[in-house]
TORKOL-4160 file (C-alpha; in steps of 0.2 Angstrom, whole numbers, padded with zeros to 4 digits, m for minus):
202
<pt num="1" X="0160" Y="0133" Z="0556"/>
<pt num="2" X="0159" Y="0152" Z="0551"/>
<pt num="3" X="0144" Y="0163" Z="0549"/>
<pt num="4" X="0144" Y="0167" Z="0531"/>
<pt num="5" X="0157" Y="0154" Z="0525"/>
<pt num="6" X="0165" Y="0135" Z="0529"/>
<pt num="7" X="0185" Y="0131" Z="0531"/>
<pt num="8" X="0184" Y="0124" Z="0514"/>
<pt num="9" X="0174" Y="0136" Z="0506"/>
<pt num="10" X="0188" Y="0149" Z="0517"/>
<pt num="11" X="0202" Y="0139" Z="0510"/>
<pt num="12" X="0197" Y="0140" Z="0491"/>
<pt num="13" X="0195" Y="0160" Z="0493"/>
<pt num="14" X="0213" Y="0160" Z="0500"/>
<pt num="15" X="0220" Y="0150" Z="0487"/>
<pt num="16" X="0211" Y="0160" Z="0472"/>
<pt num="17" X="0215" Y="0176" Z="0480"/>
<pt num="18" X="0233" Y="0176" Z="0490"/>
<pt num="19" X="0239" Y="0158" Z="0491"/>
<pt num="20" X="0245" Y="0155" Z="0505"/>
<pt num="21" X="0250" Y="0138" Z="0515"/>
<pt num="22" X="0235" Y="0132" Z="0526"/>
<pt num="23" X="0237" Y="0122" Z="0540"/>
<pt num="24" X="0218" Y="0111" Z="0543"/>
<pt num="25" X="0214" Y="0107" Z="0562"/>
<pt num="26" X="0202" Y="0092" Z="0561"/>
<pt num="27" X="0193" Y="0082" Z="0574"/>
<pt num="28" X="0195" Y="0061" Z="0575"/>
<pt num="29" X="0178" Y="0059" Z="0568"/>
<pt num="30" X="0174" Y="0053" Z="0551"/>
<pt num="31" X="0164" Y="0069" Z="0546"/>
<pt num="32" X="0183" Y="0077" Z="0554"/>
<pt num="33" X="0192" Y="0066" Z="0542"/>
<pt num="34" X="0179" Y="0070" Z="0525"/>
<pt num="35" X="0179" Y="0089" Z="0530"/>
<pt num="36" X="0200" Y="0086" Z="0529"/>
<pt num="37" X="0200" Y="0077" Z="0512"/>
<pt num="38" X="0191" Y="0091" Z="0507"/>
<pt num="39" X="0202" Y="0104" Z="0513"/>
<pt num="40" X="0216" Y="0096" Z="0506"/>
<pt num="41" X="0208" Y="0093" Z="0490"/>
<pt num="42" X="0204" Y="0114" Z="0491"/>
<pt num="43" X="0222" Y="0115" Z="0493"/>
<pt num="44" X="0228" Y="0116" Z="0513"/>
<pt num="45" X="0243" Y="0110" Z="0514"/>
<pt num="46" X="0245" Y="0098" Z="0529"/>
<pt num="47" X="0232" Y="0093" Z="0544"/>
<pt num="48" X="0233" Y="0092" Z="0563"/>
<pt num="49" X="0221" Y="0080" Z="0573"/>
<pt num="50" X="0212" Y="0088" Z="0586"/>
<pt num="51" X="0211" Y="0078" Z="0601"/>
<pt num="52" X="0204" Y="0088" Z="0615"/>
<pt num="53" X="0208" Y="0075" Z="0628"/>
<pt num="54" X="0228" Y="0076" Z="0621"/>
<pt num="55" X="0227" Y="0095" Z="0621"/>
<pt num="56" X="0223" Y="0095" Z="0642"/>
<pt num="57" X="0232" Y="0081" Z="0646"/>
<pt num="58" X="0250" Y="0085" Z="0640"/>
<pt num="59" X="0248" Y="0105" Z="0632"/>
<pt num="60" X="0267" Y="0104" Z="0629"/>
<pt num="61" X="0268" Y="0089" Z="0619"/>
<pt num="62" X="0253" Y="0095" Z="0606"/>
<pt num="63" X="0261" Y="0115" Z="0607"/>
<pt num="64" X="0280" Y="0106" Z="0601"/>
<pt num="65" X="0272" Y="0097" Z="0587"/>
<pt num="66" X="0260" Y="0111" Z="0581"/>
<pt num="67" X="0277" Y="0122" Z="0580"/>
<pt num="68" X="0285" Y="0107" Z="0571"/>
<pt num="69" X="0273" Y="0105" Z="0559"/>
<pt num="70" X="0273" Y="0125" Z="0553"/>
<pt num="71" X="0291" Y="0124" Z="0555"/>
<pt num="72" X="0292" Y="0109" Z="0541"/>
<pt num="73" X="0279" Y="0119" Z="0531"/>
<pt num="74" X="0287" Y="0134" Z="0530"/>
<pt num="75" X="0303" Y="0125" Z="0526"/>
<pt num="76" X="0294" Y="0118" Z="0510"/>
<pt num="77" X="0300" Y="0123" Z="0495"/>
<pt num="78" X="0281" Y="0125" Z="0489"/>
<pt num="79" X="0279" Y="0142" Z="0477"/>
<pt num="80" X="0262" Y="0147" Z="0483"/>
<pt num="81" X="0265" Y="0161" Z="0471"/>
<pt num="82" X="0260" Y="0149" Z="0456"/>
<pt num="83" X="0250" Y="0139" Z="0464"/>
<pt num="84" X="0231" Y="0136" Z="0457"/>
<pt num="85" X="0219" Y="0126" Z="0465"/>
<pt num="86" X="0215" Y="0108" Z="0458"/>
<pt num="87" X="0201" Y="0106" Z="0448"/>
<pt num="88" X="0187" Y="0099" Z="0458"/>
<pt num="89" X="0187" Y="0078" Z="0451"/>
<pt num="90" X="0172" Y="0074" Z="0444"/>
<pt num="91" X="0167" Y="0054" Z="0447"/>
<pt num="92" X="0164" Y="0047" Z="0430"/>
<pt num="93" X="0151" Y="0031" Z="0433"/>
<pt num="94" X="0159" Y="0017" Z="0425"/>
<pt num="95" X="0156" Y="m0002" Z="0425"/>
<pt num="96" X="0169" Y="m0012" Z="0435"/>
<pt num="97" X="0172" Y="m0026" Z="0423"/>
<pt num="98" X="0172" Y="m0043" Z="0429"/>
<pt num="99" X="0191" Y="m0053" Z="0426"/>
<pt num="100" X="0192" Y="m0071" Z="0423"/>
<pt num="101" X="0174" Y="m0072" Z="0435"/>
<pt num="102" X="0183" Y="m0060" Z="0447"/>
<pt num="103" X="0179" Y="m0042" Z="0449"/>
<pt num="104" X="0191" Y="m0028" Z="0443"/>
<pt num="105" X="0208" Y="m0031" Z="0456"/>
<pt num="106" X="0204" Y="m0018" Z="0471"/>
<pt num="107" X="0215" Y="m0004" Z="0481"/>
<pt num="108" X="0215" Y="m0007" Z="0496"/>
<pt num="109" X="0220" Y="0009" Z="0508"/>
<pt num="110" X="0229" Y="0003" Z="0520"/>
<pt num="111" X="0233" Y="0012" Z="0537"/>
<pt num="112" X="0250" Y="0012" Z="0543"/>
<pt num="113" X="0248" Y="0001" Z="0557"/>
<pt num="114" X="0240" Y="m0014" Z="0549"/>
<pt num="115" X="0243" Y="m0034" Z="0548"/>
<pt num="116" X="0248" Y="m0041" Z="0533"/>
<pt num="117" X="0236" Y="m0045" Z="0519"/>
<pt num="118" X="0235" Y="m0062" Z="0513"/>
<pt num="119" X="0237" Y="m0062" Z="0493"/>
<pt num="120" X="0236" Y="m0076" Z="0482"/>
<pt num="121" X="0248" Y="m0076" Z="0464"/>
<pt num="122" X="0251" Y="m0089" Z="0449"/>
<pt num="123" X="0265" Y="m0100" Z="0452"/>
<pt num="124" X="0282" Y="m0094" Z="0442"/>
<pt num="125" X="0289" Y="m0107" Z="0431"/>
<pt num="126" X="0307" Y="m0112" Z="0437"/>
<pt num="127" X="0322" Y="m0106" Z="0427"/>
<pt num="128" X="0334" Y="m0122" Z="0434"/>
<pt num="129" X="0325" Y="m0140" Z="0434"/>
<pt num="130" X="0329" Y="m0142" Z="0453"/>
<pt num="131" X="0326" Y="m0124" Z="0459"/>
<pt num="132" X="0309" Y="m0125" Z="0468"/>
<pt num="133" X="0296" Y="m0118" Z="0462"/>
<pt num="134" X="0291" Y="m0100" Z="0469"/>
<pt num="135" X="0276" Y="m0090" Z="0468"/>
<pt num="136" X="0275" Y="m0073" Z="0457"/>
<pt num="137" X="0266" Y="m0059" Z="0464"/>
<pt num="138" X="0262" Y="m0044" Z="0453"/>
<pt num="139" X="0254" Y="m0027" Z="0462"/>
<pt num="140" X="0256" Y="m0013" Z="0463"/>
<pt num="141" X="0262" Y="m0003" Z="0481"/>
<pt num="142" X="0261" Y="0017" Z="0484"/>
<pt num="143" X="0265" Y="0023" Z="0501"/>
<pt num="144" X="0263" Y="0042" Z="0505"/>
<pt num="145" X="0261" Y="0055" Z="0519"/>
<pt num="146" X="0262" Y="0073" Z="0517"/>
<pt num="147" X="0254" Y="0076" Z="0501"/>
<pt num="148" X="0247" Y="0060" Z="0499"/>
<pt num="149" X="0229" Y="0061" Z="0498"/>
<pt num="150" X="0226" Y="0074" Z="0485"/>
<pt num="151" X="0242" Y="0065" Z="0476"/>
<pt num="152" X="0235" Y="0048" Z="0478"/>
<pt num="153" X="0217" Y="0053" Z="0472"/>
<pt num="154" X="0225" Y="0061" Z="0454"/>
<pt num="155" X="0233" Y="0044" Z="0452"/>
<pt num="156" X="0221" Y="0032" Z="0455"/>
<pt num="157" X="0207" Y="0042" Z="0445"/>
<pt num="158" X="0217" Y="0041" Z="0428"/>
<pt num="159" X="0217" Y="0023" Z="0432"/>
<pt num="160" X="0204" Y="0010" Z="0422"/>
<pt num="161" X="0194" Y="m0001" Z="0429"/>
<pt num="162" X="0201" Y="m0016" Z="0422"/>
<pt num="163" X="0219" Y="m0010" Z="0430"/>
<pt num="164" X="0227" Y="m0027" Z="0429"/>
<pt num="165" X="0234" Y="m0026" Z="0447"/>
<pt num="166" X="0230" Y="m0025" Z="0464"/>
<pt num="167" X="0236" Y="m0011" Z="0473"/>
<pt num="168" X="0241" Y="m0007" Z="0491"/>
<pt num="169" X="0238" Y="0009" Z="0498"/>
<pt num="170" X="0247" Y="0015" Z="0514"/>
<pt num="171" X="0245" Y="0033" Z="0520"/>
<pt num="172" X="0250" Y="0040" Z="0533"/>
<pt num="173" X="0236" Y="0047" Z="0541"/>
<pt num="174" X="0228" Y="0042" Z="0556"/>
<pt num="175" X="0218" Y="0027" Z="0558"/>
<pt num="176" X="0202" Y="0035" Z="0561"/>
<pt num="177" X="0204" Y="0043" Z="0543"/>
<pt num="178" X="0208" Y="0030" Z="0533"/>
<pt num="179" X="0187" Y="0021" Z="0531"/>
<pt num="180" X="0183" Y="0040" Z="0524"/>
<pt num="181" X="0198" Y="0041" Z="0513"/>
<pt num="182" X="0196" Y="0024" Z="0506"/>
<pt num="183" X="0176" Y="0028" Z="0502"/>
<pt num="184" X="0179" Y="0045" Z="0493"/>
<pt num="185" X="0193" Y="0036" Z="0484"/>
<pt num="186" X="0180" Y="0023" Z="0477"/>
<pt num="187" X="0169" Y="0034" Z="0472"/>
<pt num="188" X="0179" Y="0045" Z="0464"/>
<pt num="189" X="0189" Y="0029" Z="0455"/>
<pt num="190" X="0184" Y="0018" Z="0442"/>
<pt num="191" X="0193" Y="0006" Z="0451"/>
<pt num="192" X="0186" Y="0000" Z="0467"/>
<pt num="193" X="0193" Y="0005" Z="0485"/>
<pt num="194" X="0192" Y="m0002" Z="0501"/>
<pt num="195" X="0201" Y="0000" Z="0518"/>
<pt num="196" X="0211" Y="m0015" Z="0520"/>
<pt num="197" X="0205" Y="m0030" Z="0534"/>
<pt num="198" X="0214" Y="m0043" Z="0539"/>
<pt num="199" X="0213" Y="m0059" Z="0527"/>
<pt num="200" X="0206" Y="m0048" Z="0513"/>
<pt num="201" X="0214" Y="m0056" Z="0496"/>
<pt num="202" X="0223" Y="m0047" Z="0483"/>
C-alpha cells in the first residue's frame, strides 16, 4: 500500500530493472494470499505470513525464522543477474469436456495437513489365477514448496482439459492460502481446480 505504486506493481519494477531476491510479507487473509500469488507470479521469491498476534506474543520466534528464511534465500543458487519476469498467463476459455458422462478428471490442491481423499479406480486384471484381484489407480501427484506456486501454475496451464488423470496438489503453504491458490489455478487451467475436501472423488 504505497502512494504512487502497489508491492506487486514494486516487485515488477525491481525485477525489470535490478533483479534482486524479494521476500513478500502477506497477511492470513484471502485477499493476503491473492495479493502473494501475485507477487510471486511478479517474481518474489518466497513469502512470510504475517500474523500480528504471533509477532507480539513470541517476538523471538517470528525474528529466528525471518532470519532463517533470508538466510536460505541468500544461500539459493538463483542468478538474479539473468532473471526476467514471467510472462503474465493469460486464461484461454475452453470447454471442459465431459469423459464417459464424467467431467474432465479435476486437480485438487491440497494443503498439507489434509485427510485422505477417497478415490475410486478399475480393477486390475490378476497376473496369477489365485492372486486376488487388486485395484489400479492411475493419477497423477506433484507436491511443492518454495517455488511451487509460480511452478505449479506453468504446469498445469500447458495441460488439456481432457488430461486423462486426476491430480493431487499439495503445496506447502498455509492453509488459509490454499482456497485462493486453487481458484486462480482453475481459472487460469483448462482443467478444472478445486481445494481438496474430505470424501471428494478422484
Amino acid at each position: 500500500e504505497m502512494p504512487l505504486m502497489d508491492g506487486i506493481t514494486a516487485v515488477r519494477h525491481i525485477m525489470q530493472r535490478c533483479p534482486t531476491p524479494v521476500l513478500m510479507f502477506s497477511s492470513l487473509t484471502h485477499e493476503g494470499a491473492r495479493v502473494t500469488l501475485d507477487a510471486l507470479d511478479a517474481g518474489a521469491v518466497d513469502f512470510l505470513p504475517k500474523n500480528f498476534e504471533d509477532i507480539s506474543r513470541n517476538p523471538e520466534k517470528v525474528k529466528q525464522m525471518l532470519c532463517e528464511k533470508v538466510h536460505s534465500i541468500s544461500r539459493s543458487n538463483r542468478r538474479m543477474s539473468s532473471y526476467s519476469a514471467p510472462a503474465p498467463v493469460v486464461p484461454t476459455p475452453a470447454p471442459r469436456p465431459a469423459l464417459g458422462g464424467f467431467t474432465a478428471p479435476a486437480a485438487v490442491a491440497a494443503p498439507a495437513r489434509t485427510t485422505p481423499i477417497a478415490s475410486r479406480g478399475a480393477t486390475a486384471p490378476s497376473t496369477t489365477s489365485g492372486a486376488p484381484k487388486r485395484k489400479a489407480y492411475k493419477l497423477v501427484a506433484i507436491g511443492t514448496s518454495t517455488g511451487g506456486p509460480v511452478a505449479l501454475q506453468r504446469v498445469l496451464t500447458q495441460l488439456p482439459g481432457n488430461f486423462p488423470a486426476p491430480i493431487v496438489l499439495v503445496q506447502h503453504m498455509p492453509a488459509a492460502f490454499t482456497k485462493a491458490f486453487a481458484e486462480r489455478l482453475d481459472k487460469l487451467c483448462r482443467i478444472s481446480v478445486k481445494e481438496a475436501e474430505d470424501g471428494d472423488i478422484l
